[in-house]
C-alpha positions in Angstrom: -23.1 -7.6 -6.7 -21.8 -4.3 -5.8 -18.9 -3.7 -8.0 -16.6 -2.6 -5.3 -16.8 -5.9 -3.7 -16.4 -7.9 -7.1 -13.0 -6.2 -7.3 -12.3 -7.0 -3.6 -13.2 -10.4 -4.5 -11.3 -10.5 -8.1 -7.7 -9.6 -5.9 -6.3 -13.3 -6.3 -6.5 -14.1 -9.6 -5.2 -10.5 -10.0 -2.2 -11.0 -7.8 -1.4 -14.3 -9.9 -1.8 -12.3 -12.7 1.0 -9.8 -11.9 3.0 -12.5 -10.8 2.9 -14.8 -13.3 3.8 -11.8 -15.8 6.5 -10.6 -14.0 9.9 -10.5 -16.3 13.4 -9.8 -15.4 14.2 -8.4 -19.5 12.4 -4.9 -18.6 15.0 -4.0 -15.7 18.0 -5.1 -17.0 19.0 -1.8 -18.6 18.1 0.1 -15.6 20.3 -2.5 -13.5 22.9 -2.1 -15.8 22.8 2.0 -14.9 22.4 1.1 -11.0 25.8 -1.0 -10.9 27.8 0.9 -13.4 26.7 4.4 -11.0 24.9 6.1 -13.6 22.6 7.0 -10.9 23.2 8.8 -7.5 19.8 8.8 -6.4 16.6 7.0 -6.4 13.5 9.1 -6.2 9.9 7.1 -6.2 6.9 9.2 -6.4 2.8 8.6 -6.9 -0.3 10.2 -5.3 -2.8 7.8 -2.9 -2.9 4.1 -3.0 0.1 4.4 -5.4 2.5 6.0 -3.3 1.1 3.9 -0.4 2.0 0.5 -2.3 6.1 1.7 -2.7 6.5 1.9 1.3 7.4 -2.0 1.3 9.7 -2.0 -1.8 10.6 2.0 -0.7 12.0 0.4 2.8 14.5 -2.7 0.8 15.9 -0.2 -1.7 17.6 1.8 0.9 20.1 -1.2 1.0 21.5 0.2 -2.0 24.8 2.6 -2.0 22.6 5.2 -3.1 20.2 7.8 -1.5 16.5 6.8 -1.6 14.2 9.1 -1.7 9.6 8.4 -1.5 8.2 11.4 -2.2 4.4 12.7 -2.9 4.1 13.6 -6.8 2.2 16.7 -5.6 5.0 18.2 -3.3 8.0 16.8 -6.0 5.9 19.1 -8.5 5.5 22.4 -7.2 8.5 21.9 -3.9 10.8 19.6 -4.3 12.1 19.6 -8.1 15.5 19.9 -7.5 15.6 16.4 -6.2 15.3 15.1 -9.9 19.0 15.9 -11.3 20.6 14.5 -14.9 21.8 11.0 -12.9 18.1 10.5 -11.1 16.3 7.1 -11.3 12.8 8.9 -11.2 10.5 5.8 -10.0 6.7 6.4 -10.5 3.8 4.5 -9.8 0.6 5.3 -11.2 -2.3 3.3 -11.9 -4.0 4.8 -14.4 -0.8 6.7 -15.9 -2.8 9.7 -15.8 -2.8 11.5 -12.3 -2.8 15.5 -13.0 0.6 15.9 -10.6 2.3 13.3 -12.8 1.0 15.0 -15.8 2.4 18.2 -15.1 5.6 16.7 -13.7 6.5 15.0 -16.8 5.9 18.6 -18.3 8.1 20.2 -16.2 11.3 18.0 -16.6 10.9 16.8 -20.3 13.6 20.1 -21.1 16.1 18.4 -17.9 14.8 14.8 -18.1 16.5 12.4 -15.4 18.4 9.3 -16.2 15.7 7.3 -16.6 11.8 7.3 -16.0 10.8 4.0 -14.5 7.0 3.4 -14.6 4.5 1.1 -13.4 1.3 1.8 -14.7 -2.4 -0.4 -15.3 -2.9 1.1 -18.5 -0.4 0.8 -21.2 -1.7 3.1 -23.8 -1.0 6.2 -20.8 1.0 9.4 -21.1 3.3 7.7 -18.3 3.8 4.9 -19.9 4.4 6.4 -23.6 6.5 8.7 -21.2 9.3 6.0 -19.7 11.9 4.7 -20.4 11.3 1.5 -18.7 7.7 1.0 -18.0 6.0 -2.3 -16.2 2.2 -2.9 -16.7 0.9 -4.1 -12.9 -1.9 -6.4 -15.0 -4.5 -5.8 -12.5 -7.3 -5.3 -15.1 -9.9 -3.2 -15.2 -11.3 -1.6 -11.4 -14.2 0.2 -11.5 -14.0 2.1 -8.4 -11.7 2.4 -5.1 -8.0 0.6 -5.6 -8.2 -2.4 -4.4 -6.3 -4.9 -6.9 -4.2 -2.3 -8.6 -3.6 -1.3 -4.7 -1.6 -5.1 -4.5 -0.5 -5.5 -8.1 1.4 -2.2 -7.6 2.7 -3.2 -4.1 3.7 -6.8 -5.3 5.5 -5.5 -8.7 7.6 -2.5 -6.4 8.6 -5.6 -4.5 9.5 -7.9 -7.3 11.4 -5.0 -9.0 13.4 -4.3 -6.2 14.4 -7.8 -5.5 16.1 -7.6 -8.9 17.9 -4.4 -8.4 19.1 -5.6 -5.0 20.6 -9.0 -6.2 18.1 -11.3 -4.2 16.4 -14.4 -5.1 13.3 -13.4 -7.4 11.9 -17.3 -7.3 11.1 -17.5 -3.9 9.3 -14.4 -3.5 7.2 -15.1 -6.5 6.3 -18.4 -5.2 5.2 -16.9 -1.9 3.3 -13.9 -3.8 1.5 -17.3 -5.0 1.1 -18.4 -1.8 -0.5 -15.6 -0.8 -2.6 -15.4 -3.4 -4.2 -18.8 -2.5 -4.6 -17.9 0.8 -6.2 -14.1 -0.2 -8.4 -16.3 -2.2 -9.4 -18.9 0.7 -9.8 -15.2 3.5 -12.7 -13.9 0.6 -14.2 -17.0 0.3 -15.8 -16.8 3.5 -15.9 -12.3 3.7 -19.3 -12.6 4.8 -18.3 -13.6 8.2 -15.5 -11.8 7.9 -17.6 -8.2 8.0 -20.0 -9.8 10.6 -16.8 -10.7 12.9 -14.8 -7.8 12.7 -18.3 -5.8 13.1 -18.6 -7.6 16.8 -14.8 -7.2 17.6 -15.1 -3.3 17.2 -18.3 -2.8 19.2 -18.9 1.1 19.7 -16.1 3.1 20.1 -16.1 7.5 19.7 -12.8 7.4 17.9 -10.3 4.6 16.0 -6.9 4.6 14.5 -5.1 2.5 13.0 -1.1 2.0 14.2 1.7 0.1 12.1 5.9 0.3 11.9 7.6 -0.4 8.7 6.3 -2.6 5.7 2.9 -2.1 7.5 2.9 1.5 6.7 1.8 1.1 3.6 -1.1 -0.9 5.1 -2.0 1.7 7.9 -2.0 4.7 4.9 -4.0 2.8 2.4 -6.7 1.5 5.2 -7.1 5.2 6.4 -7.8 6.2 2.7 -9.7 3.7 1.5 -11.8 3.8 4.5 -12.7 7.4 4.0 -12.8 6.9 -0.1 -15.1 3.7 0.2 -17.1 3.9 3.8 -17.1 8.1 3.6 -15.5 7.1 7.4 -12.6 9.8 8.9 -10.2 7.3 9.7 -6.7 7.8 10.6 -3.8 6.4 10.4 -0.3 6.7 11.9 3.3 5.0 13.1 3.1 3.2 16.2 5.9 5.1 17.3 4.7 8.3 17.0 2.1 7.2 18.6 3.6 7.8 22.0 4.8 10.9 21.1 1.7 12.8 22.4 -1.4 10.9 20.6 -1.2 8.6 23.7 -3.2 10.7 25.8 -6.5 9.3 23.3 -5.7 6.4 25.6 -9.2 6.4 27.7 -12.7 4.9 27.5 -13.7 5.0 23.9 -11.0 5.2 21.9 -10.2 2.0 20.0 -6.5 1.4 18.1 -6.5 -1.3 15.2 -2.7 -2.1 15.9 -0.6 -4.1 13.0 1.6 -6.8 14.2 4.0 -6.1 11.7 7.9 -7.4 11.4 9.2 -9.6 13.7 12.0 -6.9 14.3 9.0 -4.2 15.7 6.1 -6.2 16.7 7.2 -6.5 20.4 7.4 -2.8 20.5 3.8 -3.0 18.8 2.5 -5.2 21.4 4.1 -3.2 24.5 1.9 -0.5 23.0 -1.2 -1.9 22.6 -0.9 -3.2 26.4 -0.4 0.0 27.4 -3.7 1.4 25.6 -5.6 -1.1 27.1 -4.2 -0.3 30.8 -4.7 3.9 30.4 -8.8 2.8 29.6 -8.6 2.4 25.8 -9.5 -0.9 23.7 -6.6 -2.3 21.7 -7.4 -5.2 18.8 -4.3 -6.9 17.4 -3.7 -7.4 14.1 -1.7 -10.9 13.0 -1.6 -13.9 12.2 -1.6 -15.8 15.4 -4.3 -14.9 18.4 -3.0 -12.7 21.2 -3.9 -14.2 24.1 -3.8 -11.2 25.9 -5.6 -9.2 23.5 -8.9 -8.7 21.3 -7.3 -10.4 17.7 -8.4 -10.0 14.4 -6.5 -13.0 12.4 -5.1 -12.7 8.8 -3.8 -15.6 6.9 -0.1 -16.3 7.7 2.2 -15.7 4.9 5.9 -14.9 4.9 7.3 -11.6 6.1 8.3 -10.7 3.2 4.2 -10.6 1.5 2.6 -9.7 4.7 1.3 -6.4 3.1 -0.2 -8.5 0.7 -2.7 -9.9 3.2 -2.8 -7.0 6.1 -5.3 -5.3 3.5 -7.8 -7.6 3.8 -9.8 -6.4 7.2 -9.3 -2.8 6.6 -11.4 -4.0 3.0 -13.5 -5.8 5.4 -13.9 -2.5 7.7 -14.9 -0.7 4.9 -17.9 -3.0 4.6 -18.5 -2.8 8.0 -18.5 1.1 8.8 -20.3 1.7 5.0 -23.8 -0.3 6.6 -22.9 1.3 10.0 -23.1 4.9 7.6 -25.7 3.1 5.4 -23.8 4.0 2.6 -23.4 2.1 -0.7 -19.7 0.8 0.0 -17.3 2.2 -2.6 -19.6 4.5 -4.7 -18.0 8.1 -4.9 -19.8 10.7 -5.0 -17.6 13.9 -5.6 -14.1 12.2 -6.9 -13.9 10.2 -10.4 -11.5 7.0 -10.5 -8.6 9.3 -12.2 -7.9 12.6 -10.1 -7.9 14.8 -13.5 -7.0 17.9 -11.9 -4.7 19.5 -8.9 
C-alpha cells in the first residue's frame, strides 16, 4: 500500500496513543508560573501543519488574563523577536524538533532565554526537545511522508494542554478524543468509497477553495497544504468571513467552495454564505455532520464540538486521493521537499 495512505489509515490508533499518554505531571510547573504571573504573555509558534494544529487550542487560551499571541516561527525569527521578553511562555510545536526557523530561533534567544520553552515534539532525542524546559512527546510514531497523524496528535495534545492551563475538565475531553478516535477509525474503514463519493460530489469545476471560521481554521490551512504537498493541487484556503470581503465575486459558473460547518456559534453565518454562492452561479458543498437539505453535503462523523477538528481532516485526506489520480500522481510522494524542512 502506498505509504501515505497507511499513515492516513494508522490516525486512530495514533490518536489513542496520544491520548492514552497524556499526563497532567509535565505542566504543572508551567501552571504553577501561569497563576503565580510569572508570565505576561503566551507566544505559540511552528512552521506548516504544526502551526496549523495550535489554531484550536490557540483560540481557548485567549481566556486567560494574559496576551496570546500564534505566530509563524519564520516571521518570529527574522521580524518579530521582540515579542519573546524574560516573562514569555514561548509555545512551540514541532514535529520533528528539527525545523531550520526553530533551529535558528533557539540560537538567537539562548543569550535572553524566555521564562520557559514549552515543546511538543514526535521525536524526543530532538534539539527542541533537549532545548525545553517542559517538553511533551505527541506519540504519533513514525510518518513517512505528508503529516497526517503527527498533524492530529499535535492538534489533540495543544488541546489537552490547554484544558489544564485553563482549569477545565481534562476527563471528558479525553474520553471524546476516544470517541473520536473510534469513529476516525469506523470513516477509514470504508475510504474507498469515500474517494469515489467525494470524487462525484465535486464534478468539474475551474477553481475551489476551501472556507472555515474558528476551530476550523486549522482545518481549512492544513487541507490547502496538504493538498498541494500530497496531490501537487493549488488549493486555497481562507476565512469565511473574509470571504465576502472581495473574493465573492469568484461566485459564478465554475467556481466551487468546500465550506466547513464549523461551531454552532458561526455556522449559520457559514450557511448564509454558502447560499449566497450558490444563488450568484457558483456550487457550494457543505461540510458537517448532518445533510443540508438545501445543499450538496459531504458528511463527517459527528463528534463533540470540542474534537471536531479531529474529524474535519478526513475529506480534505480523502481529496487528496481524489485530485492525486485526477493529476495522476502518486498521492503523497514529494518530489523537491524532504519530510524535515532542513533549511530557510
Amino acid at each position: 500500500m502506498n505509504p501515505y495512505i497507511s499513515d492516513i489509515l494508522s490516525q486512530p490508533a495514533a490518536l489513542r496513543n496520544t491520548v492514552n499518554n497524556f499526563s497532567l505531571h509535565p505542566l504543572e510547573s508551567v501552571l504553577q508560573s501561569l497563576n503565580t504571573g510569572e508570565f505576561d504573555r503566551i507566544v505559540i509558534t511552528g512552521m506548516g501543519a504544526s502551526y496549523n494544529a495550535a489554531y484550536p487550542a490557540y483560540l481557548e487560551l485567549t481566556r486567560l488574563s494574559i496576551p496570546v499571541m500564534l505566530v509563524n516561527a519564520a516571521e518570529l525569527l527574522h521580524y518579530m523577536d521582540g515579542l519573546i521578553g524574560t516573562h514569555t511562555l514561548l509555545w512551540v510545536n514541532s514535529q520533528s524538533g528539527r525545523s531550520a526557523e526553530l533551529l535558528h530561533l533557539l540560537e538567537r534567544i539562548e543569550s535572553t532565554p524566555p521564562a520557559s520553552i514549552l515543546a511538543y515534539v514526535n521525536d524526543e532525542t530532538s534539539p527542541l526537545a533537549t532545548a525545553a524546559d517542559v517538553y511533551l512527546p505527541i506519540h504519533a510514531g513514525p510518518e513517512t511522508m505528508v503529516s497526517t497523524k503527527t498533524y492530529i496528535n499535535t492538534l489533540a495534545m495543544n488541546l489537552l494542554a490547554t484544558q489544564q492551563l485553563i482549569g477545565r475538565d481534562i476527563e471528558s475531553l479525553k474520553r471524546a478524543m476516544l470517541t473520536a478516535a473510534d469513529k476516525i477509525e469506523a470513516y477509514l474503514s470504508d475510504w474507498q468509497a469515500h474517494v469515489q463519493k467525494l470524487d462525484s460530489i465535486l464534478g468539474n469545476f475551474e477553481t475551489l477553495i476551501l472556507l472555515g471560521r474558528g476551530p476550523s481554521m486549522s482545518t481549512v490551512w492544513n487541507g490547502s497544504l496538504i493538498n498541494k504537498e500530497a496531490a501537487k493541487f493549488p488549493l486555497e484556503g481562507m476565512n469565511a468571513a473574509d470571504f465576502r470581503h472581495g473574493p465573492l465575486e469568484l461566485a459564478m459558473p465554475g467556481f466551487t467552495a468546500l465550506i466547513f460547518a464549523g461551531s454552532t456559534s458561526t455556522l449559520e453565518l457559514n450557511r448564509r454564505l454558502a447560499l449566497e454562492i450558490v444563488k450568484n452561479g457558483g456550487r457550494a458543498i457543505w461540510i458537517d455532520t448532518k445533510t443540508d437539505p438545501a445543499l450538496s453535503t459531504i458528511p463527517i462523523p459527528e463528534v463533540a464540538e470540542a474534537v471536531c477538528p479531529l474529524v474535519e481532516i478526513l475529506p480534505m485526506q480523502m481529496l487528496t486521493l481524489v485530485m492525486a489520480a485526477r493529476k495522476n500522481v502518486k498521492a503523497g510522494q514529494f518530489r523537491i521537499i524532504e519530510k524535515v524542512t532542513a533549511r530557510e
